[in-house]
C-alpha positions as CSV (number, residue, x, y, z in Angstrom):
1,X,-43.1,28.1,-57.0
2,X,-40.4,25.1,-57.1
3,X,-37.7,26.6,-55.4
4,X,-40.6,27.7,-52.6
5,X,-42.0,24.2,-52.8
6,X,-37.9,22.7,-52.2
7,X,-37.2,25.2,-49.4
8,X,-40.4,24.6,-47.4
9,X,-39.5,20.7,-47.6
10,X,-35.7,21.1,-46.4
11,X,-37.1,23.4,-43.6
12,X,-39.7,21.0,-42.5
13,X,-37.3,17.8,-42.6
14,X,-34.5,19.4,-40.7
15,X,-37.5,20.8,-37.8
16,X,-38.3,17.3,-37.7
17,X,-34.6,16.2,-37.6
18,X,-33.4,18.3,-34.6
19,X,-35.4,17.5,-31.5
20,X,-35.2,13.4,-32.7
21,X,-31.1,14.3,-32.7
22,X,-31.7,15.9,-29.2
23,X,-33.8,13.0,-28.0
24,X,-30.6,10.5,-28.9
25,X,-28.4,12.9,-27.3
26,X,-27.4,11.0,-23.6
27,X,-28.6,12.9,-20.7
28,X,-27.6,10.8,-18.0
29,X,-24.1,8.3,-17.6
30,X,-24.2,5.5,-14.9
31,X,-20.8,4.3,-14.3
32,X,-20.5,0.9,-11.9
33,X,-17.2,-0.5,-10.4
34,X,-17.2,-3.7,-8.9
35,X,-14.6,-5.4,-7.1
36,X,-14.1,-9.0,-7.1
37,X,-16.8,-9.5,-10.7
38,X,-15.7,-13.4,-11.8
39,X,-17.5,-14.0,-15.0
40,X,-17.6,-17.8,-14.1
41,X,-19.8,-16.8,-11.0
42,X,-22.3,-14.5,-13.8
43,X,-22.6,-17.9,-16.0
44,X,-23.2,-20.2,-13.1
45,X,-25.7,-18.1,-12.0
46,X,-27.4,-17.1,-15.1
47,X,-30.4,-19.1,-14.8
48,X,-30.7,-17.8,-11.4
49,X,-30.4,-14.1,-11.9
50,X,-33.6,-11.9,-13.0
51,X,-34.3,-10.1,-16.4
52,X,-33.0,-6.5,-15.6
53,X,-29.7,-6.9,-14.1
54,X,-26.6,-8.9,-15.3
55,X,-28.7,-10.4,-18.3
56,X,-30.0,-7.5,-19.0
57,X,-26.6,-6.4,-20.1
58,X,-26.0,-9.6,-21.5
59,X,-28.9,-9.5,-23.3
60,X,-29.1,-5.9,-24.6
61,X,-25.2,-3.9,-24.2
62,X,-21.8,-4.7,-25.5
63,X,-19.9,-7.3,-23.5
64,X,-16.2,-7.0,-23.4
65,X,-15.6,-10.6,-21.9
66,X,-11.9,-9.8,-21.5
67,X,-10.6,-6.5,-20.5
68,X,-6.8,-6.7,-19.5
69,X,-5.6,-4.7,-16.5
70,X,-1.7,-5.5,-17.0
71,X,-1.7,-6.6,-13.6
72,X,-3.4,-7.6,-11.1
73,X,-4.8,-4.1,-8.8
74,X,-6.7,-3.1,-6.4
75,X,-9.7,-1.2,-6.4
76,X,-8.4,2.2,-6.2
77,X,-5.8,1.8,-8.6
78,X,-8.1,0.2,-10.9
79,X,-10.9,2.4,-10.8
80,X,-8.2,5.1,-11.6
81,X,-7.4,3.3,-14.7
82,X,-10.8,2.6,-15.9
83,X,-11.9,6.3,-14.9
84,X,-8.8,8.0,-16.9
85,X,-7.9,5.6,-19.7
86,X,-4.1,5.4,-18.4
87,X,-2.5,3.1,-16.7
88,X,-1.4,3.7,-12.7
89,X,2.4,4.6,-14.0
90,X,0.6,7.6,-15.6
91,X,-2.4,8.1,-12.8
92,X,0.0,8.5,-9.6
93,X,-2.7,6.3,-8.4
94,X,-0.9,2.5,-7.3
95,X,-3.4,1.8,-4.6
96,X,-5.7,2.5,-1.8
97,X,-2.1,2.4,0.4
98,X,1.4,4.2,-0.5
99,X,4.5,3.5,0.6
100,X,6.2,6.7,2.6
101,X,9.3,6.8,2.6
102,X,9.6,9.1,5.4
103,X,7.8,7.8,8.0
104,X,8.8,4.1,6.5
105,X,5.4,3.4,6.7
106,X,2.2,3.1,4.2
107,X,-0.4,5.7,4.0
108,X,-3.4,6.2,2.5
109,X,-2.8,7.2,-0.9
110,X,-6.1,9.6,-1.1
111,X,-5.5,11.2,2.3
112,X,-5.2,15.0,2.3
113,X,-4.8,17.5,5.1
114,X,-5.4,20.3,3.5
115,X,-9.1,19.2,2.8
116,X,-11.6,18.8,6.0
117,X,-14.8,15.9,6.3
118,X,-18.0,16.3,6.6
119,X,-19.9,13.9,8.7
120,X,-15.7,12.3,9.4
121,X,-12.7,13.2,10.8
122,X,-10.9,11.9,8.1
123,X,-9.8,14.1,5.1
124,X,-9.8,12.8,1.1
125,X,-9.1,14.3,-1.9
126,X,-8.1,13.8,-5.6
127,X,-4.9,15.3,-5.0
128,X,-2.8,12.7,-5.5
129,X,-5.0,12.1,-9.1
130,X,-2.5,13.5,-11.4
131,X,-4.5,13.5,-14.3
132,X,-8.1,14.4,-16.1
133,X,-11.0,11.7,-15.3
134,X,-14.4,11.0,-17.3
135,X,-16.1,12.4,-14.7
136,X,-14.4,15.7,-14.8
137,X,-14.5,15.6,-18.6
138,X,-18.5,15.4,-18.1
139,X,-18.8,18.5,-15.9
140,X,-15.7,20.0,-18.3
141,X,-18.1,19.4,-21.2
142,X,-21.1,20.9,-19.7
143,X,-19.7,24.1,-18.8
144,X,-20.1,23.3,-14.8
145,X,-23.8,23.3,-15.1
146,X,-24.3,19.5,-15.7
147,X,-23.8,17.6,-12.5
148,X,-21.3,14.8,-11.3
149,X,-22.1,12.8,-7.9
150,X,-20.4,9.5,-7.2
151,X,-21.4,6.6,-3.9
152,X,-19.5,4.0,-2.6
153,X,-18.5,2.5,0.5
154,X,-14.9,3.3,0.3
155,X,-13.6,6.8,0.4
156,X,-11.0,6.3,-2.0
157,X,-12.8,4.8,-4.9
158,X,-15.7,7.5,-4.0
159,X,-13.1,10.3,-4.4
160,X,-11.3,8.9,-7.7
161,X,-14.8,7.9,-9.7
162,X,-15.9,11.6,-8.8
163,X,-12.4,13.0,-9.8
164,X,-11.5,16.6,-9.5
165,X,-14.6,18.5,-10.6
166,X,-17.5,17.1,-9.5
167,X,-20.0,18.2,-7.2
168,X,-19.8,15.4,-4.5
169,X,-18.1,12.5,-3.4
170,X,-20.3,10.3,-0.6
171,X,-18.4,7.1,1.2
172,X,-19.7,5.1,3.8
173,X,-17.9,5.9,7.1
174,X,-16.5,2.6,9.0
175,X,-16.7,4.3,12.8
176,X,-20.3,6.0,12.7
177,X,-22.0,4.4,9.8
178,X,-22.7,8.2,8.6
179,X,-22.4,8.9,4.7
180,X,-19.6,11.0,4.5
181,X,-18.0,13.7,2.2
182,X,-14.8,16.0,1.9
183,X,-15.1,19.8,1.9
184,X,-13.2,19.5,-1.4
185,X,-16.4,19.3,-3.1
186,X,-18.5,22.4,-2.8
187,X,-21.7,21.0,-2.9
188,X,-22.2,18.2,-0.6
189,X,-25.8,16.5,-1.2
190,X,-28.7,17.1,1.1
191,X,-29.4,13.6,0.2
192,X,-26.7,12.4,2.1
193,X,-27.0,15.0,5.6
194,X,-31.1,14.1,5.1
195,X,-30.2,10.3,5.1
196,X,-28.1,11.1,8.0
197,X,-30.4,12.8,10.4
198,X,-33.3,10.8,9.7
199,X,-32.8,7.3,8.7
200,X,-28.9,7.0,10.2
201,X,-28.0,3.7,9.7
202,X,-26.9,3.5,13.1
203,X,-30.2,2.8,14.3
204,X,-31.1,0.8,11.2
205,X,-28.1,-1.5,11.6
206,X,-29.6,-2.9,15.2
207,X,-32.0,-4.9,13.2
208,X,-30.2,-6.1,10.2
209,X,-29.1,-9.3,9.3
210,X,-27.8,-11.0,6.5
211,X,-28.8,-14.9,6.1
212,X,-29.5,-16.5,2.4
213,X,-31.5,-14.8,0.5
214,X,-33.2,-17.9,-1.0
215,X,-33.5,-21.5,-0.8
216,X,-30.7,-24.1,-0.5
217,X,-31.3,-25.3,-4.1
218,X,-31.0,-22.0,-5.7
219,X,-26.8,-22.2,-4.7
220,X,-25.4,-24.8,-7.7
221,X,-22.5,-26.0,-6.9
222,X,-22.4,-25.7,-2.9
223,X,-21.2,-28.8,-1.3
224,X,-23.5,-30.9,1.0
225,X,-22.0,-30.3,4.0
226,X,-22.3,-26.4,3.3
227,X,-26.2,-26.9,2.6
228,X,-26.6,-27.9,6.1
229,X,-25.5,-24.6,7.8
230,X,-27.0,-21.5,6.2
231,X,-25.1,-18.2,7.4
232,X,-26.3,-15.7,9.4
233,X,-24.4,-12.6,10.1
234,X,-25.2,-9.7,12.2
235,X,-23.9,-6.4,13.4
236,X,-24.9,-5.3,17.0
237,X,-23.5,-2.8,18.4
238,X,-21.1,-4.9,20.9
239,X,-19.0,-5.7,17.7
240,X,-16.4,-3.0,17.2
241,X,-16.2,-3.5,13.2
242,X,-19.5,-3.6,12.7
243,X,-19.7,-0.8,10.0
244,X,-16.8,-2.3,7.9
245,X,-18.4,-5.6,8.0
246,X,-21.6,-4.3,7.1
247,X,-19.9,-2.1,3.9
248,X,-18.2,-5.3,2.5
249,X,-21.7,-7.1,2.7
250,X,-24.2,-7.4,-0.1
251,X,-26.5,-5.4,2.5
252,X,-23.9,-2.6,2.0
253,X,-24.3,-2.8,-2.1
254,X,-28.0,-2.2,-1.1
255,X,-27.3,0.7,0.8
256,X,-25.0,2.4,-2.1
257,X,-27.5,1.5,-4.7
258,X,-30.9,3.4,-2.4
259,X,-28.3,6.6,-1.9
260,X,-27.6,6.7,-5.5
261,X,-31.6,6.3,-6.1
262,X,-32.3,9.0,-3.8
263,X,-29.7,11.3,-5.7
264,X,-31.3,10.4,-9.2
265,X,-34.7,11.3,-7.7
266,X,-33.9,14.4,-5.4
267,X,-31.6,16.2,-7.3
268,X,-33.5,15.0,-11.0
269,X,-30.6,14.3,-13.2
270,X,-30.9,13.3,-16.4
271,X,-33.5,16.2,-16.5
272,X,-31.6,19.2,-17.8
273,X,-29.7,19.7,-21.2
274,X,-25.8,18.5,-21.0
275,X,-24.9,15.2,-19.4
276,X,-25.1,14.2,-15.5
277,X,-23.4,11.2,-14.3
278,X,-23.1,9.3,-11.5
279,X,-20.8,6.7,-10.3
280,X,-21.1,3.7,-7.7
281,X,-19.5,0.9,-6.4
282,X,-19.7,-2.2,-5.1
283,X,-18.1,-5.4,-3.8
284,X,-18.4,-9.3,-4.5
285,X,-14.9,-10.3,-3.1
286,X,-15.3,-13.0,-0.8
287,X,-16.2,-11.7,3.1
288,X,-13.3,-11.6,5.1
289,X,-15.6,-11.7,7.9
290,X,-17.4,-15.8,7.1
291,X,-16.9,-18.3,10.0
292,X,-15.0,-20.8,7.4
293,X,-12.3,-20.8,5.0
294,X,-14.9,-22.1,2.5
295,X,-17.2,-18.7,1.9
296,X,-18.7,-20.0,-1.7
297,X,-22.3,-20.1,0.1
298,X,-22.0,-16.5,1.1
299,X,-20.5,-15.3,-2.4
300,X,-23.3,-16.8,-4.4
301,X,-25.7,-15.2,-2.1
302,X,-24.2,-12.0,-2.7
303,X,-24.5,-12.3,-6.7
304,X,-28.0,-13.1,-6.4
305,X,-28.8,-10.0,-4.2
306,X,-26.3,-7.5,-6.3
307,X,-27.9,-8.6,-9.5
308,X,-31.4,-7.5,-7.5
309,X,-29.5,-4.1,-6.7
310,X,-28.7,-3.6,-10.8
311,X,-32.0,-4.3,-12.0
312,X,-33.7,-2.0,-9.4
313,X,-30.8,0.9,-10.3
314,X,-31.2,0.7,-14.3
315,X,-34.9,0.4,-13.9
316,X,-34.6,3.5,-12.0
317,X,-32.5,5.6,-13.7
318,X,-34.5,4.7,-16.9
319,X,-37.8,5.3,-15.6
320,X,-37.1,8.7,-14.6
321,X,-34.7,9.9,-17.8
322,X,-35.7,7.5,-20.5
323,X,-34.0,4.3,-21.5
324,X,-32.9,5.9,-24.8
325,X,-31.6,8.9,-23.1
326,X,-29.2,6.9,-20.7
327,X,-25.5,5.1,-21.0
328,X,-24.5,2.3,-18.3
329,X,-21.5,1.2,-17.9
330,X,-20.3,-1.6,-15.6
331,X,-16.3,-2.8,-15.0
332,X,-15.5,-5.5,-13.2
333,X,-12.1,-5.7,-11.3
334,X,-9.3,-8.5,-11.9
335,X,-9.5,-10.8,-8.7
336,X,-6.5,-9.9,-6.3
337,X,-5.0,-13.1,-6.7
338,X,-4.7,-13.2,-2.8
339,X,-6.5,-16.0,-0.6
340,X,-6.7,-17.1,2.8
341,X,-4.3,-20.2,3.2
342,X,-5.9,-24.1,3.0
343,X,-6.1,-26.0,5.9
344,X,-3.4,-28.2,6.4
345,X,-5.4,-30.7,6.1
346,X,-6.1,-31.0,2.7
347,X,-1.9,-31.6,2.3
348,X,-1.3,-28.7,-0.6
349,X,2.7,-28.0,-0.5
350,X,2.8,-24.3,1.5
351,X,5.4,-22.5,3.5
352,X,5.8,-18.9,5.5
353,X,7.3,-15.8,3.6
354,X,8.4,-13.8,6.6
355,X,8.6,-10.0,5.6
356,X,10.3,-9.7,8.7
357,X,13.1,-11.6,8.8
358,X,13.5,-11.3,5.1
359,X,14.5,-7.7,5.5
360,X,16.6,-8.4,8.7
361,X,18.5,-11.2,6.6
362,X,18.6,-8.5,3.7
363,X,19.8,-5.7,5.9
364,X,23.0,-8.0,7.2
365,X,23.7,-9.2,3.3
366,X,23.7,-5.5,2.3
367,X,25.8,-4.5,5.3
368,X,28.4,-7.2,4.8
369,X,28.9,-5.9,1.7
370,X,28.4,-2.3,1.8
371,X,28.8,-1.8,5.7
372,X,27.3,-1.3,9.0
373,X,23.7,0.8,8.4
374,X,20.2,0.2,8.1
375,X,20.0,-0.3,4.1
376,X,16.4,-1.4,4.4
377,X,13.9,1.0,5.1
378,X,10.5,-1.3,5.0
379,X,8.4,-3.6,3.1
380,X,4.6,-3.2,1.4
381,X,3.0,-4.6,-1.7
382,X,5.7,-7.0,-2.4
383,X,8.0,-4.3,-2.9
384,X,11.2,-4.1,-0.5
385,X,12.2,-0.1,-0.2
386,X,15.9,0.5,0.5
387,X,17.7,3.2,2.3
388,X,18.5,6.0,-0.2
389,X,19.9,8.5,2.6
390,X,22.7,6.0,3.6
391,X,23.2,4.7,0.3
392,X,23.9,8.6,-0.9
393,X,25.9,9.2,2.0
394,X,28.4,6.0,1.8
395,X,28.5,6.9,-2.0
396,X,27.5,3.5,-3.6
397,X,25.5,3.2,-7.0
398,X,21.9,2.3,-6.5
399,X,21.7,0.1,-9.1
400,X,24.6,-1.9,-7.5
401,X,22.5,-2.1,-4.0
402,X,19.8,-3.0,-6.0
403,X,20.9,-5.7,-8.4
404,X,23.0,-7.0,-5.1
405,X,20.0,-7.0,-2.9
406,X,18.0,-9.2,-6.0
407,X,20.3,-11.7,-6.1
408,X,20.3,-12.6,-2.4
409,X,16.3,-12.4,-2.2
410,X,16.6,-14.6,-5.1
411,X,17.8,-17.2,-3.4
412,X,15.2,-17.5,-0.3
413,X,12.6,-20.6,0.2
414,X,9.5,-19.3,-1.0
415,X,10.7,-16.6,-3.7
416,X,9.9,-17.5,-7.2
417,X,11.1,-14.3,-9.0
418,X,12.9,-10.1,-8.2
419,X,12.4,-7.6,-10.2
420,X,14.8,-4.8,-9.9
421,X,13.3,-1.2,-10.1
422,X,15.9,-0.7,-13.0
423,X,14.1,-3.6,-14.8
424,X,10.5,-2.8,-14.0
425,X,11.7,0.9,-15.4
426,X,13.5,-0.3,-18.4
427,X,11.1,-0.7,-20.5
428,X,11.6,-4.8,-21.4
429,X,9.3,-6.3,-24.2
430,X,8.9,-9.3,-21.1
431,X,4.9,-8.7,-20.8
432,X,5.2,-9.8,-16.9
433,X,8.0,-7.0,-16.7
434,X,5.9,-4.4,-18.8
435,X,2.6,-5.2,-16.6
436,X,4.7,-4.0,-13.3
437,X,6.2,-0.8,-15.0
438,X,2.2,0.1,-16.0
439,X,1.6,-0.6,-12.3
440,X,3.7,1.4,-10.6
441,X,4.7,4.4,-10.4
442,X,8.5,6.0,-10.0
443,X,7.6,8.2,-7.0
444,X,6.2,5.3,-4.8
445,X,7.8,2.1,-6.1
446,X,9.6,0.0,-4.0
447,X,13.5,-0.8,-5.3
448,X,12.7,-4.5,-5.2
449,X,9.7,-6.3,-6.4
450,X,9.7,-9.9,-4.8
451,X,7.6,-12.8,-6.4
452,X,6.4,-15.2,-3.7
453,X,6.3,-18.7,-5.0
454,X,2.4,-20.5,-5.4
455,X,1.0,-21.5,-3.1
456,X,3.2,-19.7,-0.1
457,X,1.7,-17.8,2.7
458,X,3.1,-14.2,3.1
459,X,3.3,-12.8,6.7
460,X,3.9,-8.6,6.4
461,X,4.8,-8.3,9.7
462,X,7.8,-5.9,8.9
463,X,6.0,-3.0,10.0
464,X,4.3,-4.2,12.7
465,X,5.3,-6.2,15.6
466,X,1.6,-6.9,16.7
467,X,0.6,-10.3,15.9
468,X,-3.3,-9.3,15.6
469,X,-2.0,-6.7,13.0
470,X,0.3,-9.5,10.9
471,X,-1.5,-9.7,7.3
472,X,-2.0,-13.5,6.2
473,X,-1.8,-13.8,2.6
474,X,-1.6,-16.5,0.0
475,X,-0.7,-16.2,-3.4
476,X,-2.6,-17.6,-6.2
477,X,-1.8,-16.9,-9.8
478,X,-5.0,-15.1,-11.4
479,X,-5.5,-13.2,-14.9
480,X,-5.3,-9.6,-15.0
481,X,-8.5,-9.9,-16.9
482,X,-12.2,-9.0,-15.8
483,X,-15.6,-8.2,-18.2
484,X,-16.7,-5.0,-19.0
485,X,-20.3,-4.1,-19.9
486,X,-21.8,-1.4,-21.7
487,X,-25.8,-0.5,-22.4
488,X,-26.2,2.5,-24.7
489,X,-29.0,3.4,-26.7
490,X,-28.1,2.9,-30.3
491,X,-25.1,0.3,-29.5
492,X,-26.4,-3.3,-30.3
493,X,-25.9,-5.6,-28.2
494,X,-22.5,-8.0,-29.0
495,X,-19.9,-10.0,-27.3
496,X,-15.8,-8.9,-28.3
497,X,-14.5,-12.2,-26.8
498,X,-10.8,-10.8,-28.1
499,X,-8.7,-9.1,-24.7
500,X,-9.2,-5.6,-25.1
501,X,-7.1,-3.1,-23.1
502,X,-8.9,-1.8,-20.4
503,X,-7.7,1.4,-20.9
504,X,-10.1,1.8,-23.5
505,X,-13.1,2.1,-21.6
506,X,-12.8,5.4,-21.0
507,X,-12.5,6.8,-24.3
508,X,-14.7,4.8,-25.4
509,X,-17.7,6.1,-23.5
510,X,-16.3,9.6,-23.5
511,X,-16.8,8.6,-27.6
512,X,-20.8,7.8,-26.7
513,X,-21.2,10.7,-24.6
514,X,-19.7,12.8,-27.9
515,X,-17.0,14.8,-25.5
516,X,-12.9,14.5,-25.5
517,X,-11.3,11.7,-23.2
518,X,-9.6,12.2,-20.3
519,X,-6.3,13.9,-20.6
520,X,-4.0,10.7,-20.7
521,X,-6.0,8.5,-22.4
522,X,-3.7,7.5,-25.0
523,X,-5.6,5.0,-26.5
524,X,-8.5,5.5,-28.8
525,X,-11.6,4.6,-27.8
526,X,-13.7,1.6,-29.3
527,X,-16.2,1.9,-32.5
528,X,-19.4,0.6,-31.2
């Protein structure tokens, strides 16, 4: 009878145990990018924001208050890093733009013609993705039956936080206002062709507007003279850049956050065994389209609506697959460290970095030395590309050009530090040095990395000799830092206020999800 009596007990407690092990089990990963996050903006407006977005997370996840990029990158190339856990030197991923050598001209980095769009004429791929992602690990793990859908306004970060395996990648297109896909995916949502045909946000986009979403004293720290004009913005259909305006508005973090509703509700993930995931994103960075140089009333607007968008996406998601059954999380992207330039007014020491005539005074150094020839091919992302035809066919040593063309760059107005390709490559202990050779990678880097002094505008005009198409930039020294946040049933909530490497992120939720990391993820992930 006791042997009975002990078997029938193990039986029953391990009956019991099994379906409260499946219920912990996650059935459903949220993963949100945003560009342009400042933590200083999230305390500021703390008081302001409600219960279920930002301080939600505060409140209830893990809160990695510093996680270090290297360097500073763009979206693309930082939502490749936080996506595979490796750093763009590893990812092939640099950027949104490449530099081609060939044409002597930057491309899109995502483009691809072998792949065809859907709802656009324009064709994107994870192609030039050379490694696994966490979203392909997802649908890996689940044996292709669990599902992997990411949104966001910009096809390349749509592309890279859906990777190579997922069922569909939906951007926002900038011509038609359509949600768009690549036929590189096989199973383009009905959501989005649905959206399309009967709600197009062509039509929709007449009567928008975007004006304060509360009253002047819910904006701390605005000027006076700002509190007198509240912004209005719209998009009629005489402005030519309407759609792109609208996508880099807090009206177009709306519109990625109902898609990715509609998604969780139409296609019911989070319902079936495995994990689902989707993937967003969304932009604070200050809009490039305000009427002043002073676009602080704008940006806090846009934290108070995108911490709206949060609350009404995890509320959401949870109350259709469970708040215990559900993993958020939510990286924010170091700031560019690229401004519009002062007015003169205010007297701050600045001067004019011509791209342009720093090749052409480049090109005659070189050719003084080495003879007559174009030894400069082009300029983009600080990165001066040389000629490495000529310099094969007149039979000089690379390094030589290089370390030649360095020390006359060196020695403009305006140019603080070069980095020679051979130094970004070397492997240095110098952690400036070591945060461009994570950054870049040997296929597309540039020979010379130029470091414009504080302060000074930079005009790329070598490419183009349009003045309308000149980029304006001013650089401002910024930390290649941003906060991470993660929500996770079982995880209490804590703050690691210690810089953690961002590359972490993804092992680390591939660690809560209970699958492998993505294939260059190096680094193990954290114990929460």
């Amino acid at each position: 009878m006791m042997p009975r009596l002990v078997l029938a007990l193990i039986t029953s407690v391990v009956a019991m145990a099994v379906p409260a092990e499946a219920q912990q089990r996650p059935r459903l990963v949220v993963g949100i990018m945003i560009d342009g996050l400042d933590q200083q903006y999230i305390d500021l407006l703390r008081d302001r924001f409600g219960a279920g977005g930002f301080n939600r997370l505060m409140r209830e996840g893990v809160v990695i208050a510093n996680a270090d990029y290297g360097t500073s990158l763009d979206a693309t190339a930082a939502t490749a890093l936080i996506m595979t856990g490796a750093s763009p030197a590893t990812t092939s991923v640099t950027g949104a733009m490449s530099y081609d050598r060939e044409a002597m001209r930057p491309v899109q980095a995502m483009l691809d013609p072998d792949a065809m769009g859907n709802f656009t004429n324009r064709t994107f791929s994870p192609k030039a993705l050379s490694v696994s992602t966490l979203a392909d690990e997802v649908r890996i793990a689940g044996g292709g039956v669990t599902r992997v859908f990411s949104i966001a306004p910009d096809p390349a970060q749509a592309v890279i936080l859906a990777g190579h395996s997922a069922n569909s990648a939906l951007w926002l297109n900038d011509k038609t206002g359509n949600w768009a896909t690549s036929t590189y995916y096989r199973e383009p949502a009905t959501t989005m062709t649905r959206r399309n045909r009967t709600m197009p946000l062509a039509v929709r986009l007449d009567t928008m507007q975007w004006t304060p979403l509360r009253s002047t004293d819910a904006y701390p720290g605005l000027p006076e003279h700002l509190t007198h004009y509240p912004f209005r913005y719209t998009f009629g259909r005489g402005n030519s850049d309407r759609y792109a305006m609208f996508a880099v508005s807090p009206l177009g973090n709306t519109e990625v956050t109902d898609v990715a509703g509609d998604l969780v509700s139409d296609l019911s993930l989070g319902s079936a065994d495995g994990v689902d995931m989707i993937n967003v994103a969304y932009t604070l960075r200050p809009y490039d389209y305000t009427k002043n140089d002073d676009n602080r009333y704008e940006l806090i607007d846009s934290y108070l609506r995108l911490d709206r968008d949060l609350e009404r996406l995890i509320s959401g998601v949870e109350g259709r697959v469970g708040s215990g059954r559900t993993v958020f999380f939510l990286a924010a992207m170091p700031p560019s460290g690229l401004s519009r330039r002062d007015d003169e007014r205010w007297g701050i020491p600045f001067g004019e970095f011509s791209t342009k005539k720093a090749k052409s005074l480049l090109n005659m150094y070189l050719m003084a030395i080495f003879g007559n020839g174009e030894w400069v091919s082009g300029f983009f992302d600080n990165q001066f590309y040389l000629n490495h035809k000529l310099i094969k066919e007149r039979g000089a040593d690379a390094r030589t050009v290089r370390a030649e063309a360095a020390s006359f760059l060196s020695r403009m107005s305006g140019v603080d530090r070069v980095y020679t390709l051979d130094e970004i490559l070397s492997g240095s202990t110098d952690s400036h040095i070591d945060g461009l050779r994570r950054s870049l990678h040997p296929d597309t880097a540039g020979d010379l990395y130029v470091q414009v002094d504080a302060g000074w505008e930079t005009v790329d005009d070598a490419v183009t000799a349009v003045p309308a198409q000149r980029v304006h930039y001013v650089k401002r020294y910024a930390p290649a830092t941003a906060p991470v946040f993660i929500l996770a049933p079982d995880v209490d909530a804590r703050i690691i206020d210690t810089p953690v490497d961002a590359r972490v992120i993804a092992p680390t939720v591939a660690r809560l999800l209970r699958i492998r990391s993505p294939n260059a993820a190096a680094l193990p992930g954290l114990i929460l």
